[in-house]
Backbone as CSV, one residue per row, in Angstrom:
resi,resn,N_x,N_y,N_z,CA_x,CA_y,CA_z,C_x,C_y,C_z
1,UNK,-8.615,24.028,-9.152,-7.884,22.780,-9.300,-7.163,22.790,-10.641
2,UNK,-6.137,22.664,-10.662,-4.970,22.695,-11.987,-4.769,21.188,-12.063
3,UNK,-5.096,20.361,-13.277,-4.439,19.656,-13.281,-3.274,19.231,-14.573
4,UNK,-2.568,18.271,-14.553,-1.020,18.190,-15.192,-1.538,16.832,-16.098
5,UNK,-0.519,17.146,-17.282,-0.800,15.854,-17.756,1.068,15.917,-18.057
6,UNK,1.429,14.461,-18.743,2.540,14.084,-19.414,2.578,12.924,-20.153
7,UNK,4.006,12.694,-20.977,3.989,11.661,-22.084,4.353,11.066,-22.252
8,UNK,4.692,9.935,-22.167,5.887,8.954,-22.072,5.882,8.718,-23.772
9,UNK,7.100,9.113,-24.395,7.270,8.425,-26.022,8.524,7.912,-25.580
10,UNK,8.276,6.236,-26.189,9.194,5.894,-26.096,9.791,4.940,-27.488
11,UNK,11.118,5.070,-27.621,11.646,4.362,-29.118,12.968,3.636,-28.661
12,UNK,12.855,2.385,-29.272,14.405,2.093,-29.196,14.815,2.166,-27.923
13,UNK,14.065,1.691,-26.833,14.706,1.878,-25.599,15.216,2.782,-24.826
14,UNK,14.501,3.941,-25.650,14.535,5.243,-24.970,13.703,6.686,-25.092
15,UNK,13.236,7.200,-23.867,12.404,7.818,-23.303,12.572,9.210,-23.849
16,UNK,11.707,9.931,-24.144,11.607,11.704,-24.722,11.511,12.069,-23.328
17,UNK,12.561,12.761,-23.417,12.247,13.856,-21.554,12.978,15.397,-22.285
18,UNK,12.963,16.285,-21.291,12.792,17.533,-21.632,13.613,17.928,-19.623
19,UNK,14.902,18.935,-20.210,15.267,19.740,-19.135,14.965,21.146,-18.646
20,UNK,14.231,21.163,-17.581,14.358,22.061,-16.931,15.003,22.758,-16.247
21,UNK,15.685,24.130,-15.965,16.159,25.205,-15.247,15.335,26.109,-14.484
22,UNK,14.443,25.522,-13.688,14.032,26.834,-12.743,14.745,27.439,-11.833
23,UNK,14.171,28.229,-10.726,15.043,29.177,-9.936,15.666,28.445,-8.596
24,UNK,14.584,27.062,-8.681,15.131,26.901,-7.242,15.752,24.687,-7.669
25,UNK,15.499,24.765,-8.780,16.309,23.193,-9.299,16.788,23.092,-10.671
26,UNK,17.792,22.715,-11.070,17.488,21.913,-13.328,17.051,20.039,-12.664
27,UNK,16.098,19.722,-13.674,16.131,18.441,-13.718,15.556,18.081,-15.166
28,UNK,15.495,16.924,-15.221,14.889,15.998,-16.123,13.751,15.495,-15.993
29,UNK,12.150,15.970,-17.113,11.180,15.649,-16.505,10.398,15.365,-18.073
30,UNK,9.522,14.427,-18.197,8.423,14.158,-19.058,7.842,15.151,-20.089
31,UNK,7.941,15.500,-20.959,7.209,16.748,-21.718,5.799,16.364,-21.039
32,UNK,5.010,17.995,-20.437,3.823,18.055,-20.317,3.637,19.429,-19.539
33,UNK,2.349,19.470,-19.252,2.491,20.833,-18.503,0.564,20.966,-17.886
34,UNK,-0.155,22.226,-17.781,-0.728,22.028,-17.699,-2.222,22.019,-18.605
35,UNK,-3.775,21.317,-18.229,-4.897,21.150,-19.008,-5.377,22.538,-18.854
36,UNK,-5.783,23.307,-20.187,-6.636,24.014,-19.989,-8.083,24.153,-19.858
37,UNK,-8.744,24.692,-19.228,-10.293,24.797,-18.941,-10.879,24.491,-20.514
38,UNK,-10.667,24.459,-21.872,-11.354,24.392,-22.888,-10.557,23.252,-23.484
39,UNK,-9.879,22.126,-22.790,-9.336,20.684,-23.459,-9.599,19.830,-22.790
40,UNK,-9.513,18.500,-23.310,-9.085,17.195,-22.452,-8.077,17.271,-22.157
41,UNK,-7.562,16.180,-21.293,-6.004,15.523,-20.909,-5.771,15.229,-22.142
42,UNK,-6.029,14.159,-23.159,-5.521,13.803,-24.642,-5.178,14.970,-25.273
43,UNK,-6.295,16.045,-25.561,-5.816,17.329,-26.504,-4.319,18.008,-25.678
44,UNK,-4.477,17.843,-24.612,-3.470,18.493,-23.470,-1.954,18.410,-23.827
45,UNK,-2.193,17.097,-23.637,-0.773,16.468,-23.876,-0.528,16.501,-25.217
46,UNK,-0.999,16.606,-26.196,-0.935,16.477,-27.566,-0.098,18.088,-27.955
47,UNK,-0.417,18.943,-27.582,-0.264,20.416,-27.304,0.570,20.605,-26.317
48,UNK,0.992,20.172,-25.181,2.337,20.517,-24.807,3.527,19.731,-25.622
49,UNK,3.092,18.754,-26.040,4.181,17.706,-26.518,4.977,18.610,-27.807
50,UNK,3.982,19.056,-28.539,4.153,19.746,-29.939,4.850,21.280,-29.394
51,UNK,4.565,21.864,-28.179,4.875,23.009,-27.912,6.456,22.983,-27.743
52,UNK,6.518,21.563,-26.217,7.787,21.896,-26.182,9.387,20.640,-26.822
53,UNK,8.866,20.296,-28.123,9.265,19.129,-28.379,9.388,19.176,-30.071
54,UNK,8.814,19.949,-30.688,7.889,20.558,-32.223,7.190,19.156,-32.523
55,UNK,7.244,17.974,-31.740,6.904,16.732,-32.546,5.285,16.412,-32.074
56,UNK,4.666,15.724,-33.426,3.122,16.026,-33.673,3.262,14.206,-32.934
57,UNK,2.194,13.769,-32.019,2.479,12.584,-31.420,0.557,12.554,-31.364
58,UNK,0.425,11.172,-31.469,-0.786,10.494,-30.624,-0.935,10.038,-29.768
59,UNK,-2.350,10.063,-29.142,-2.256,9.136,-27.537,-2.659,7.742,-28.007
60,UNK,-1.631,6.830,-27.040,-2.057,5.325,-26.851,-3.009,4.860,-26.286
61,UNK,-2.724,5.120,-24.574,-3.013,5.075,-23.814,-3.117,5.649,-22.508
62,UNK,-3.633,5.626,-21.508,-3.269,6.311,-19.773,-2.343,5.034,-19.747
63,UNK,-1.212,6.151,-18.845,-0.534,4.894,-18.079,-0.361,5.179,-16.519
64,UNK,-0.400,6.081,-16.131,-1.339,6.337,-14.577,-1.814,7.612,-14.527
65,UNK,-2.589,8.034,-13.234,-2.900,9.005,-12.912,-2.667,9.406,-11.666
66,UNK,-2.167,10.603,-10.370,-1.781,10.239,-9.540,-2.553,11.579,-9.027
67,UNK,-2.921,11.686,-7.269,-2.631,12.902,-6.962,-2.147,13.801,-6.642
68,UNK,-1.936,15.175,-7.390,-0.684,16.449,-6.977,-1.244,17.321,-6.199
69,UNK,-0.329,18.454,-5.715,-0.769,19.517,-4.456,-1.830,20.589,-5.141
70,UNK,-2.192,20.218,-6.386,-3.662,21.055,-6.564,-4.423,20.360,-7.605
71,UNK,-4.063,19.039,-7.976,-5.128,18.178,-8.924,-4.150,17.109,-8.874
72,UNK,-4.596,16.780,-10.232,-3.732,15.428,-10.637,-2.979,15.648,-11.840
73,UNK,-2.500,14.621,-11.963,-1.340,14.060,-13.218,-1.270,13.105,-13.651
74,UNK,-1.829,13.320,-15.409,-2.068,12.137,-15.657,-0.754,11.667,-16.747
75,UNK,-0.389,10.286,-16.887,0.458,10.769,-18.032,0.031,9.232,-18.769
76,UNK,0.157,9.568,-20.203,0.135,8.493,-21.527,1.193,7.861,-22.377
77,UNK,0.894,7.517,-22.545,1.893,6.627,-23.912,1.120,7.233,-24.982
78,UNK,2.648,8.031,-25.610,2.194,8.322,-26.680,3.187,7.644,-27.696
79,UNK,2.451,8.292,-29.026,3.654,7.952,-30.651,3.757,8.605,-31.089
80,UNK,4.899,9.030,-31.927,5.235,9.792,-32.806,4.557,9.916,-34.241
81,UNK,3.791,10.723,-34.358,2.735,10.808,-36.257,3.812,10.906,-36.876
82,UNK,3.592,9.742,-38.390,4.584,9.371,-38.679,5.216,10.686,-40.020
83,UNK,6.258,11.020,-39.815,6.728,12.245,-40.776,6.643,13.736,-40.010
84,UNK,6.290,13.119,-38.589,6.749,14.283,-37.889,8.130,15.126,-38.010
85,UNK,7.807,16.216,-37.372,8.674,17.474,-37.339,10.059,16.853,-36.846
86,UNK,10.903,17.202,-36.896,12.251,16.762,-36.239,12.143,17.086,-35.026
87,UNK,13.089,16.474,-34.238,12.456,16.624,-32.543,13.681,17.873,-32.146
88,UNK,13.529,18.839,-31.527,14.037,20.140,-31.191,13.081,20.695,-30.399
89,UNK,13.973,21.588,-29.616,13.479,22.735,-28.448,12.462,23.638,-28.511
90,UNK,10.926,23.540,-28.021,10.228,24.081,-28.074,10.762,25.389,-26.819
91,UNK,9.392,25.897,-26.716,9.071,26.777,-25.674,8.009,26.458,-24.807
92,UNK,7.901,27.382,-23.593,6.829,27.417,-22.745,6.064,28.683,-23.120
93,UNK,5.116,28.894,-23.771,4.347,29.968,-24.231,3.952,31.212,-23.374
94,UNK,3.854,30.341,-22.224,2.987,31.376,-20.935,4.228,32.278,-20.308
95,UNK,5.443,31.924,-20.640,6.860,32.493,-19.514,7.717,33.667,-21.172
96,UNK,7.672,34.514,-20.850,8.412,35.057,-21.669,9.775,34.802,-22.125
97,UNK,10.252,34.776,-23.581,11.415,34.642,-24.227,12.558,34.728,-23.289
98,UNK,12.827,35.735,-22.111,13.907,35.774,-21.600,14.149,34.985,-20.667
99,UNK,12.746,34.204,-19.795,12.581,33.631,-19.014,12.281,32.141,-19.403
100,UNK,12.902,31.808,-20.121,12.275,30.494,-19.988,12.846,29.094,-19.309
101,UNK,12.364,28.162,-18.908,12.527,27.025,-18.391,13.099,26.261,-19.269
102,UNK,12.618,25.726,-19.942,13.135,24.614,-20.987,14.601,24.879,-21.618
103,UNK,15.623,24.157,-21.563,16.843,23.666,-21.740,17.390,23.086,-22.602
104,UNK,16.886,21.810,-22.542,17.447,20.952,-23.825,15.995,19.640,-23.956
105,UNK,16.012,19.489,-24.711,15.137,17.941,-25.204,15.896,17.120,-25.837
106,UNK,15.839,15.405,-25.543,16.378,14.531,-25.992,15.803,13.492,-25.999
107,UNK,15.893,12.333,-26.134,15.756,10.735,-25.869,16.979,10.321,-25.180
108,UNK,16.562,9.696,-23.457,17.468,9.189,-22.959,17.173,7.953,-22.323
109,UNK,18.177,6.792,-22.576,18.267,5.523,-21.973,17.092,5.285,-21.023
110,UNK,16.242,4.234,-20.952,15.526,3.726,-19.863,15.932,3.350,-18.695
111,UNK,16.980,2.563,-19.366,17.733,1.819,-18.133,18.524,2.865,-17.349
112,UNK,18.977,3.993,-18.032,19.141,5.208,-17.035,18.508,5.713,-15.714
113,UNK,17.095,5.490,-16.042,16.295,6.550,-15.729,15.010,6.220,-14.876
114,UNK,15.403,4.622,-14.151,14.651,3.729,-13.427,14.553,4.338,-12.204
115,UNK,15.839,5.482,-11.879,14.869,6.564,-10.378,14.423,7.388,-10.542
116,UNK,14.181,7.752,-11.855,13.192,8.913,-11.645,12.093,9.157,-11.140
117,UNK,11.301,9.379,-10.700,10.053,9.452,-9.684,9.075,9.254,-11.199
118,UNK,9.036,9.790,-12.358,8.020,9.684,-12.975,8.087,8.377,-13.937
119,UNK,9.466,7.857,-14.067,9.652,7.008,-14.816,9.260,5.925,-14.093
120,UNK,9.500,6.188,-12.888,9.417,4.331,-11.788,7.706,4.404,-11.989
121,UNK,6.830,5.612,-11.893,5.208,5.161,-12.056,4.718,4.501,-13.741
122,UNK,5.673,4.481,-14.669,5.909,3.913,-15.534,5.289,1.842,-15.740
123,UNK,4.083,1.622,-16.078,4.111,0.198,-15.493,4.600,-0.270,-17.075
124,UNK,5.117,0.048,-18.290,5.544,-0.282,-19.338,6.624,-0.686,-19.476
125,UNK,7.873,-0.657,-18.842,8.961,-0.863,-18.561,10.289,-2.046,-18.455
126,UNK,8.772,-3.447,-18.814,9.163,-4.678,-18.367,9.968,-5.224,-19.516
């Protein structure tokens, strides 16, 4: 069972997401990835966030948990530790330099981004 975590940071009315390019879509999706056998979901997300994002963040809270085709996914509200790293393009550690997924990272509009499938499980939004 693999399961996923992700992060919702949000500032100023707008959301940290992270683009993907795989082989068979590009989209726009939540920094996160998956828990390893020797973390929590909190350490999890804390460690992809920093991986693919350089920014050092805390957890708030859960803001859901759902089930996926081999575990779950949980994702939090997080914050930014304050005097963090500047926010720029991490990596995916596990996929080699030539191969990688990750694209671009930004902060984009909420009000954008009300179909996204991960943003609509979002109950913070109001």
């Amino acid at each position: 069972m693999r399961h996923r975590v992700c992060a919702a940071l949000i500032e100023e009315q707008q959301i940290l997401m992270v683009e993907l390019h795989t082989p068979s879509r590009t989209f726009w999706t939540l920094p996160g990835g998956g828990v390893e056998s020797n973390e929590t979901k909190e350490e999890a997300i804390v460690r992809e966030v920093l991986e693919e994002t350089h920014l050092h963040v805390t957890v708030e809270r859960q803001l859901y948990e759902i089930s996926i085709d081999q575990g779950t996914e949980t994702c939090f509200l997080v914050r930014r530790v304050t005097n963090s790293s500047v926010l720029q393009l991490g990596i995916d550690p596990e996929l080699p330099l030539d191969q990688q997924e990750l694209r671009a990272v930004r902060f984009r509009p909420l009000n954008e981004m009300q179909n996204d499938p991960q943003i609509s499980r979002l109950r913070l939004l109001s």
